[in-house]
C-alpha positions as CSV (number, residue, x, y, z in Angstrom):
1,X,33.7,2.7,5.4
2,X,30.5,0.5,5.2
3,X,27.2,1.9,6.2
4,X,23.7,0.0,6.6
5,X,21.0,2.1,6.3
6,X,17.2,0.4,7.2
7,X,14.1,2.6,6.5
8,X,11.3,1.0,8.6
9,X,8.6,1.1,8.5
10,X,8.7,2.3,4.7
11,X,5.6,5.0,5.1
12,X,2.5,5.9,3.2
13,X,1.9,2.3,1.7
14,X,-0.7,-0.4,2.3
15,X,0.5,-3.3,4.3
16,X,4.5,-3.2,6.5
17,X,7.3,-2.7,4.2
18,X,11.1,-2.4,5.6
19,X,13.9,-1.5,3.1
20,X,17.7,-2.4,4.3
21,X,20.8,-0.8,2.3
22,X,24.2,-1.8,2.3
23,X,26.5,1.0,1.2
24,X,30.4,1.4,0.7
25,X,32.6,4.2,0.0
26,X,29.3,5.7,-1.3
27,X,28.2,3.3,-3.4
28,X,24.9,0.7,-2.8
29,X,26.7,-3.2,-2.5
30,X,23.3,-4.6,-1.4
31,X,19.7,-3.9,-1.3
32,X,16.7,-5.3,0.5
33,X,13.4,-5.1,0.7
34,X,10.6,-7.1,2.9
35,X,7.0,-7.0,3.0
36,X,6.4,-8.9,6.6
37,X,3.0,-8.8,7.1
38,X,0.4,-12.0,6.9
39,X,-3.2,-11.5,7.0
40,X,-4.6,-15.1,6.5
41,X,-7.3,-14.1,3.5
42,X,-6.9,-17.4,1.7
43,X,-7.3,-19.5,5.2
44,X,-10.7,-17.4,5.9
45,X,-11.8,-17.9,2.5
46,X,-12.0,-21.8,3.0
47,X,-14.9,-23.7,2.7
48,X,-16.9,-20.4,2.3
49,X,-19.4,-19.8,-0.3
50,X,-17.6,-18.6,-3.5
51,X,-20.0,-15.0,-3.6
52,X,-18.5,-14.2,-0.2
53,X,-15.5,-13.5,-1.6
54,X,-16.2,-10.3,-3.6
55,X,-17.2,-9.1,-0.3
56,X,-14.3,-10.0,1.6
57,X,-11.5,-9.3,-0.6
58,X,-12.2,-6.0,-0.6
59,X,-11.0,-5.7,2.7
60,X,-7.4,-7.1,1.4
61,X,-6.6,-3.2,0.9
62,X,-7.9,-0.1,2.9
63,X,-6.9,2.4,0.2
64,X,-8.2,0.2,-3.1
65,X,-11.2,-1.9,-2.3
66,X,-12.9,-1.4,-5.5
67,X,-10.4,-3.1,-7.7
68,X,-10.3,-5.9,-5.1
69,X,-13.7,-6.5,-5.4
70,X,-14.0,-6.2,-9.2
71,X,-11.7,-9.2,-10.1
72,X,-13.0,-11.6,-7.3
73,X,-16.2,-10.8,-9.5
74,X,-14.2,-11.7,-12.7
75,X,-12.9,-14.8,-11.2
76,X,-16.0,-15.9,-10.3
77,X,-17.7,-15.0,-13.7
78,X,-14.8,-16.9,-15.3
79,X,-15.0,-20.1,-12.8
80,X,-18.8,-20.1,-13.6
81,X,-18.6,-19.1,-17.5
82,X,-21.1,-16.4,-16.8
83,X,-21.4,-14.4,-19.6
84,X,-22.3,-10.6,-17.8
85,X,-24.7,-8.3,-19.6
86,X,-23.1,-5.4,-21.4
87,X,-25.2,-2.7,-19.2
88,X,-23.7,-4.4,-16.5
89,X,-20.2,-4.5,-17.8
90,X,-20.7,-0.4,-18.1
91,X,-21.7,0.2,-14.3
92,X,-18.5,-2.0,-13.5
93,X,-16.2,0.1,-15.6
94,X,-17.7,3.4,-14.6
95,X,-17.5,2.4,-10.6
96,X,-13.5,1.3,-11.3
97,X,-13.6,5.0,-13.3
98,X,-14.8,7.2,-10.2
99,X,-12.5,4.2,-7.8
100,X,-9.5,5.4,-10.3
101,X,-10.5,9.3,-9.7
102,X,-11.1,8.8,-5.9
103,X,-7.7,6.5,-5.2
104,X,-5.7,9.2,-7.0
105,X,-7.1,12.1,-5.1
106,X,-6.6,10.1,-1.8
107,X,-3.2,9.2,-3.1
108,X,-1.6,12.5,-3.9
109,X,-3.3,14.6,-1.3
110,X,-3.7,12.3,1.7
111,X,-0.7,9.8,1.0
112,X,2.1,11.6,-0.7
113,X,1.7,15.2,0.1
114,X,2.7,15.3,3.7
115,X,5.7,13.9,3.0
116,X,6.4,17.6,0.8
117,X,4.3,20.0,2.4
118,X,5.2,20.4,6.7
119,X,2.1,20.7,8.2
120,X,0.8,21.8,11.8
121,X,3.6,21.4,14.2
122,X,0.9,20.1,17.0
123,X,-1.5,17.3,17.9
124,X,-3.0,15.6,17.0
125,X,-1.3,16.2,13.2
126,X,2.1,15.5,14.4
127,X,3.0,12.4,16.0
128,X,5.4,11.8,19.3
129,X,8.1,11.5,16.9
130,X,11.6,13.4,17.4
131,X,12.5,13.0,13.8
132,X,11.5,14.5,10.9
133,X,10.3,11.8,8.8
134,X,9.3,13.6,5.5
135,X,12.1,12.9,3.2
136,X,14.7,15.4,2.9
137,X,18.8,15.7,3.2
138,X,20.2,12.8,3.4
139,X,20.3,10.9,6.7
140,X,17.2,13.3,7.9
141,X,15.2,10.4,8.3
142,X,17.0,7.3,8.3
143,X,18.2,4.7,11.2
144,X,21.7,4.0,10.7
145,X,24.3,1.7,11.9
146,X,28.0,1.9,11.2
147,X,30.5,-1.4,10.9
């Protein structure tokens, strides 16, 4: 018997992300994966003054601005051949530090523990869904579609 199973939307990660299986007599024949979603940053970021863009990228990623904005700095330092002053080079590394603290907290608490932990059973903490979508026994979560 073949079975496709499609996980969509792929939760808890930045950006749309759909994952489609194909499995026979319990073993995966094929596997997909497809990041669908299009913002437009390098359309908006043409013709614009080069500094805007340490600003802007860092709204490529809710979760990890910080790093976005860092190596639009670099790219610009390198495009200009600035050479940065070594204070300077310290207050960069110590922001990414407490960015690399904050994104792991916000990662494993906010991001990746609901999917272990049930929580309230209630609005506004549960969703209108009639699935459990924390991962589980198989097929707890998943659409399928026989052929």
């Amino acid at each position: 018997m073949r079975e496709t199973i499609i996980i969509d939307p792929v939760t808890r990660i930045e950006g749309h992300l759909s994952v489609k299986i194909d499995v026979e007599h319990g073993k995966v024949k094929k596997a997909e994966s497809a990041g669908t979603m299009f913002r437009g940053f390098e359309l908006i970021s043409k013709g614009r003054d080069p500094r805007d863009m340490i600003h802007m990228m860092q709204r490529v990623c809710g979760v990890c601005p910080v790093p976005q904005g860092i190596v639009a700095a670099l790219a610009l330092e390198s495009a200009a051949q600035i050479i940065v002053p070594l204070n300077a080079k310290i207050i960069r590394n110590l922001v990414q530090a407490c960015n690399f603290i904050d994104s792991n907290v916000l990662h494993f608490y906010l991001l990746t523990l609901p999917d272990y932990v049930p929580g309230p059973q209630h609005a506004p903490w549960t969703p209108a869904w009639n699935v459990d979508m924390r991962g589980g026994p198989a097929g707890a979560y998943r659409k399928k579609t026989c052929t």
